[in-house]
KEKE-3310 file (N, C-alpha, C; in steps of 0.2 Angstrom, whole numbers, plus 5000, padded with zeros to 4 digits):
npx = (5004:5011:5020:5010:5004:5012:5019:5008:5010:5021:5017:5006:5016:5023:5012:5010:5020:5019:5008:5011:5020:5029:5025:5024:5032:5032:5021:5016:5004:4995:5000:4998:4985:4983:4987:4979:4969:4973:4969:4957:4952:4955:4947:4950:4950:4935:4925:4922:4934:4944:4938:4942:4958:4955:4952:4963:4974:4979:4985:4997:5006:4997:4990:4982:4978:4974:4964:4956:4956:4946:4933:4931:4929:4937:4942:4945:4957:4964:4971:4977:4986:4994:4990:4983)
npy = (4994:5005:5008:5010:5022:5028:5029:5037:5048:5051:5052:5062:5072:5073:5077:5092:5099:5095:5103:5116:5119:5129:5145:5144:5134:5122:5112:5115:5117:5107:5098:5106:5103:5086:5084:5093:5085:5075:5082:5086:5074:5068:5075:5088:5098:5107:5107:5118:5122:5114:5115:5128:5124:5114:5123:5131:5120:5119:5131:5135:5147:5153:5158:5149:5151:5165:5166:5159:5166:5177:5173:5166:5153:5145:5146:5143:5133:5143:5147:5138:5136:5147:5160:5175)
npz = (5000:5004:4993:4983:4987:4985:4974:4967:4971:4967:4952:4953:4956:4945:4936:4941:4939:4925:4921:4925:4913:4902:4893:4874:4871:4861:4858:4871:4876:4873:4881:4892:4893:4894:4907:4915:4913:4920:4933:4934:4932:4946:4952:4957:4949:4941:4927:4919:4920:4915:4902:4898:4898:4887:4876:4876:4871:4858:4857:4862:4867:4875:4890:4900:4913:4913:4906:4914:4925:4917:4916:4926:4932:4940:4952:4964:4958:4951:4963:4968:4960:4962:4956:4957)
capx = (5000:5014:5022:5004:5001:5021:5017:5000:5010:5025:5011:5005:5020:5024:5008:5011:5027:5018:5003:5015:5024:5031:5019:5027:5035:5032:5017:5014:4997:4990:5005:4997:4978:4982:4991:4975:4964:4975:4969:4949:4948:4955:4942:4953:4947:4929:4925:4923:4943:4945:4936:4949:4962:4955:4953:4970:4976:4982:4989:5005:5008:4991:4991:4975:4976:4971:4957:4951:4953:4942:4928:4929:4927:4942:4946:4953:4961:4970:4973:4982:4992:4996:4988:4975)
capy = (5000:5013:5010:5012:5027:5033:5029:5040:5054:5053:5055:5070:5078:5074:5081:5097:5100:5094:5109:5122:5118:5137:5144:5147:5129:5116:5106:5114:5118:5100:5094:5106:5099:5081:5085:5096:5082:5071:5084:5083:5065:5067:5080:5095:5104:5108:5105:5122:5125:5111:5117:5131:5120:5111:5127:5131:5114:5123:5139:5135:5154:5156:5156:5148:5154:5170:5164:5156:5171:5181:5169:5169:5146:5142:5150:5137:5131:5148:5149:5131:5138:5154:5166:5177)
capz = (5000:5005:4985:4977:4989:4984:4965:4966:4974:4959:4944:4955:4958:4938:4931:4942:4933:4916:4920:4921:4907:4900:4888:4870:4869:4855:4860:4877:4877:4873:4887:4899:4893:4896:4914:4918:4914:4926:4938:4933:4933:4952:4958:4958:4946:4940:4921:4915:4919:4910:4896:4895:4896:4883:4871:4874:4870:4851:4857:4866:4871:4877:4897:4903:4919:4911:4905:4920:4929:4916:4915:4934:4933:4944:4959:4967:4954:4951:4972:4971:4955:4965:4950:4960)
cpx = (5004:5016:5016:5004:5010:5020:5012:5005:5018:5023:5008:5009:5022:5020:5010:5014:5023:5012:5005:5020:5025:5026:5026:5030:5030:5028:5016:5008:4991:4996:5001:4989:4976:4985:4985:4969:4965:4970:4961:4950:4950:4950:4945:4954:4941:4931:4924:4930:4944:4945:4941:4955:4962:4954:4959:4976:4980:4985:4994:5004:5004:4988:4982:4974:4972:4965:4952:4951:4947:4933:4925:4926:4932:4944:4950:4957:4967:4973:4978:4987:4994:4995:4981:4976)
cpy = (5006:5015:5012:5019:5033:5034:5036:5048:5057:5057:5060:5073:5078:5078:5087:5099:5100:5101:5115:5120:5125:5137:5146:5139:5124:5112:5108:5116:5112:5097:5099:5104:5095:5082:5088:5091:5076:5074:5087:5078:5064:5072:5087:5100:5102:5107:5112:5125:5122:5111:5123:5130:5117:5118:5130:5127:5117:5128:5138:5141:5156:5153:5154:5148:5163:5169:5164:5160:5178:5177:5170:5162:5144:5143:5147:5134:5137:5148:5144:5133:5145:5160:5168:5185)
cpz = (5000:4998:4983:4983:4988:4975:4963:4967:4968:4954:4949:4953:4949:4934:4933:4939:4925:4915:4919:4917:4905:4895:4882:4869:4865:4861:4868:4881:4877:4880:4895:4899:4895:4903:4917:4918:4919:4931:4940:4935:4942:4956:4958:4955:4942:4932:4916:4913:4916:4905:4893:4894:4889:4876:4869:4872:4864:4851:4862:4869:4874:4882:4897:4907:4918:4910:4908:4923:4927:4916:4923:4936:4937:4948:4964:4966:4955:4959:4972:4962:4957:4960:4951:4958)
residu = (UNK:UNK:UNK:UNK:UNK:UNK:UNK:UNK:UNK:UNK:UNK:UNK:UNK:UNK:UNK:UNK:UNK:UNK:UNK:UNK:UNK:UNK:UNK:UNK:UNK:UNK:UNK:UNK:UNK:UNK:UNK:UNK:UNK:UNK:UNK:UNK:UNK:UNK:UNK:UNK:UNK:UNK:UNK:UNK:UNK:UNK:UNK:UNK:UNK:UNK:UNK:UNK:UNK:UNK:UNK:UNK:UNK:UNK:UNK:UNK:UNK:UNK:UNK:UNK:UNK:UNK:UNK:UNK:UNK:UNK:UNK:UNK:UNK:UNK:UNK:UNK:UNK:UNK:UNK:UNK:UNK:UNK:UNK:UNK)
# end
């Protein structure tokens, strides 16, 4: 149990790193996508951020934390990514 509950806490600390990925890099709009739906399918973020995730999926340089702070969907998402 303490490996699977060390494994689980690996692929968190991985995806974090993979959600901030810099914006502006080659493929890091669909790499912070797949990393934010790791953090849907766990409960920790709502489906509308998501969805902003998921529009900026194609725009590399285009912060989705922006977004979500205009929209006004994630407020705790942006608190636990310190972008308030």
């Amino acid at each position: 149990m303490a490996s699977e509950a060390n494994d689980l806490e690996a692929e968190a600390a991985e995806q974090w790193q993979l959600v901030n990925t810099p914006l502006g890099e080659m493929w890091s709009g669909r790499t912070r996508y797949a990393a934010a739906m790791f953090f849907f399918k766990r409960g920790e973020m709502n489906a509308e951020t998501l969805e902003v995730y998921r529009i900026c999926a194609r725009l590399d340089a285009e912060n989705p934390l922006s977004i979500i702070l205009d929209r006004g969907v994630g407020k705790d998402w942006l608190k636990r990514m310190g972008f308030e």
